[in-house]
C-alpha atoms as one frame of an Amber mdcrd trajectory, in Angstrom:
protein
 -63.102  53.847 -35.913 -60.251  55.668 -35.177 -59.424  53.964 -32.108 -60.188
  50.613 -33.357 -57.609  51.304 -36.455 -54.854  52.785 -33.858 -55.063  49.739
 -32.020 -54.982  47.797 -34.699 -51.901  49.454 -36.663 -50.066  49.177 -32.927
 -50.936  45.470 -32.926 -50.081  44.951 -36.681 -46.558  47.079 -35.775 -46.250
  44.625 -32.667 -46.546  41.741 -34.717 -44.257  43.189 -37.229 -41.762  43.779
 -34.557 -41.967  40.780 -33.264 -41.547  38.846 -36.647 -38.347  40.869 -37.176
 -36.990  40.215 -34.124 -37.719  36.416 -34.341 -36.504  36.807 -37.837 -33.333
  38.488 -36.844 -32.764  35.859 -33.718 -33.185  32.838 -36.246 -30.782  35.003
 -37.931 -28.448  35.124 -35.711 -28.345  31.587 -34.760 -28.212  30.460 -38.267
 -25.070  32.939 -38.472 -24.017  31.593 -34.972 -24.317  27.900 -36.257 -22.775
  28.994 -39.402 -19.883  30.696 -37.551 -19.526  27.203 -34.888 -19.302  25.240
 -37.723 -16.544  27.205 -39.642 -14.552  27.858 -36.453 -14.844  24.117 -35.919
 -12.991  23.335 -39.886 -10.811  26.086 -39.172  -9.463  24.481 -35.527  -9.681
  21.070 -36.751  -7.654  22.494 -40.891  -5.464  24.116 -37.931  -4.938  20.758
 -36.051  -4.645  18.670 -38.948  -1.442  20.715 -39.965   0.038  20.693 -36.929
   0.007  17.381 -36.450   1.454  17.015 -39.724   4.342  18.989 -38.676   4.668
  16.521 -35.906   4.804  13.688 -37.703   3.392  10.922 -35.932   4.780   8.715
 -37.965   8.532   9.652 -36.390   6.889   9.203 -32.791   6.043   5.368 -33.642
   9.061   5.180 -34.952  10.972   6.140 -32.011   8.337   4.633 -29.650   8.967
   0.805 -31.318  13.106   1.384 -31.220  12.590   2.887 -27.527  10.380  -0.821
 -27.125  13.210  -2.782 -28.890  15.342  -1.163 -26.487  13.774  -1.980 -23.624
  12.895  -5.258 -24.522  16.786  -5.997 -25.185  17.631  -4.084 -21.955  14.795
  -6.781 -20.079  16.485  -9.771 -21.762  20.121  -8.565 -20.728  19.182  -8.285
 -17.127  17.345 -11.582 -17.476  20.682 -12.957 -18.326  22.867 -11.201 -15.703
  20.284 -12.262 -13.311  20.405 -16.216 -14.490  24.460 -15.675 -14.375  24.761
 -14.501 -10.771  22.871 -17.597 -10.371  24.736 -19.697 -12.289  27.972 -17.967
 -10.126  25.952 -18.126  -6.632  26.032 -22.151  -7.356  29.327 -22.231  -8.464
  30.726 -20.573  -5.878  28.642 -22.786  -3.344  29.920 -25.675  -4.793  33.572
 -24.749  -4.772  33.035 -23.274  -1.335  31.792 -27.232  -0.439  34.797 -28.684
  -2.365  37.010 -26.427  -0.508  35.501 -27.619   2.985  35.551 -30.957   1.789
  39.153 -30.921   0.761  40.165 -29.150   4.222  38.347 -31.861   6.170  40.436
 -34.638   3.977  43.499 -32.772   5.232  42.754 -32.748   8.368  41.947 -36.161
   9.132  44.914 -37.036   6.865  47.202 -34.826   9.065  45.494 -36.459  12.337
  46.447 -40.116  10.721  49.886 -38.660   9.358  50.899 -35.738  11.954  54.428
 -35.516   9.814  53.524 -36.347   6.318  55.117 -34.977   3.784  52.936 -32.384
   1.121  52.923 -34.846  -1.606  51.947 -37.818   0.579  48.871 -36.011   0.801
  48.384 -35.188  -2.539  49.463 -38.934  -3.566  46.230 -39.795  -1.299  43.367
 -37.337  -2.264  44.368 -37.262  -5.876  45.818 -40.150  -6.981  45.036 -39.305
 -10.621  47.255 -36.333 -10.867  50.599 -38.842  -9.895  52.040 -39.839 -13.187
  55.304 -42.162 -12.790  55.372 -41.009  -8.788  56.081 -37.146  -9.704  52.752
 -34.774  -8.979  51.353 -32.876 -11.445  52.917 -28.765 -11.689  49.026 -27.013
 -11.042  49.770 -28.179  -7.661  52.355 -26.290  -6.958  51.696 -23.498  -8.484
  51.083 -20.196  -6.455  47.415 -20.461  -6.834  47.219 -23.931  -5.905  43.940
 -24.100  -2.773  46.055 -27.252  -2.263  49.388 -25.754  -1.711  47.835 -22.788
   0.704  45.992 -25.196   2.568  49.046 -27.406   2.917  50.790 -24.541   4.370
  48.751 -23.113   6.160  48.703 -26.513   8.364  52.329 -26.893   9.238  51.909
 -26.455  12.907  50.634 -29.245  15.429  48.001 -28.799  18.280  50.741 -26.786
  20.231  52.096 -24.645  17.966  55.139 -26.474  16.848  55.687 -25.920  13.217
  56.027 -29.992  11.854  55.743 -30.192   8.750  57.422 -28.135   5.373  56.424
 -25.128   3.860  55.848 -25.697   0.172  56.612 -22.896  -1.888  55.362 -22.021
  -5.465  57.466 -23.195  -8.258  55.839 -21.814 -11.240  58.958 -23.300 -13.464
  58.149 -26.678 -13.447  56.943 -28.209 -16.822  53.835 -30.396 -17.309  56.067
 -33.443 -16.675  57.199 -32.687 -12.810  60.646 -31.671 -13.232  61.945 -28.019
 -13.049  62.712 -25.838 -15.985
């Protein structure tokens, strides 16, 4: 019997082993789980107040102006880009006008070797003679008329044939000097 009890009271202090240990695992996992859980509020209480320190709201406040910005900054260089345009064709043109005007002159010069400035003028813009006196832009000292004229005074050979026609920038909107 007192083998068979022996064994028994080991098995029976086996099993109680055992059940504490499973016991003390389940335990520990419950605790573990427990602890997870609380160390997950805790990081996420944690995170919540930092990102209220952060306000968000203030980043998507800036982010939206930073847009508006941008979106103003998009439309500005849309219109710079559409203006260079705008001055590419302009410039064309007047660059055509200018070639056109310089071809007048010399076929008129060709026709007229020793015309006089405003013979010339008389004949591509007839519209700017009022009572036979030219009108004062065209002698001014910008005048693409006036530089062209001059800068046409000599003949095939070099001979200067024609006058020079300074700027007068005194001369009133009628034609006749200040």
């Amino acid at each position: 019997k007192s083998v068979f009890a022996s064994q028994r009271r080991r098995n029976l202090l086996e099993a109680q082993e055992r059940a504490k240990l499973i016991e003390s695992e389940r335990t520990a996992a419950v605790l573990s789980k427990e602890k997870r859980r609380k160390t997950t509020w805790t990081r996420l209480i944690q995170l919540g107040r930092g990102l209220s320190r952060m306000n968000p709201g203030k980043w998507i406040d800036d982010l939206e102006e930073d847009q508006q910005l941008a979106d103003r900054l998009e439309e500005m260089n849309n219109e710079n880009a559409q203006e260079e345009e705008r001055k590419a064709i302009c410039r064309k043109a007047q660059d055509a006008c200018l070639q056109a005007l310089v071809e007048h002159l010399n076929s008129f010069l060709e026709e007229y070797p020793k015309a006089l400035y405003e013979d010339w003028v008389k004949e591509v813009h007839p519209d700017n003679v009022h009572h036979h006196k030219i009108d004062h832009r065209f002698y001014v000292e910008a005048s693409d008329h006036r530089k062209l004229w001059n800068d046409h005074l000599q003949d095939s050979t070099g001979t200067i044939i024609r006058k020079y026609v300074p700027a007068q920038n005194n001369i009133v909107r009628d034609g006749s000097e200040a």
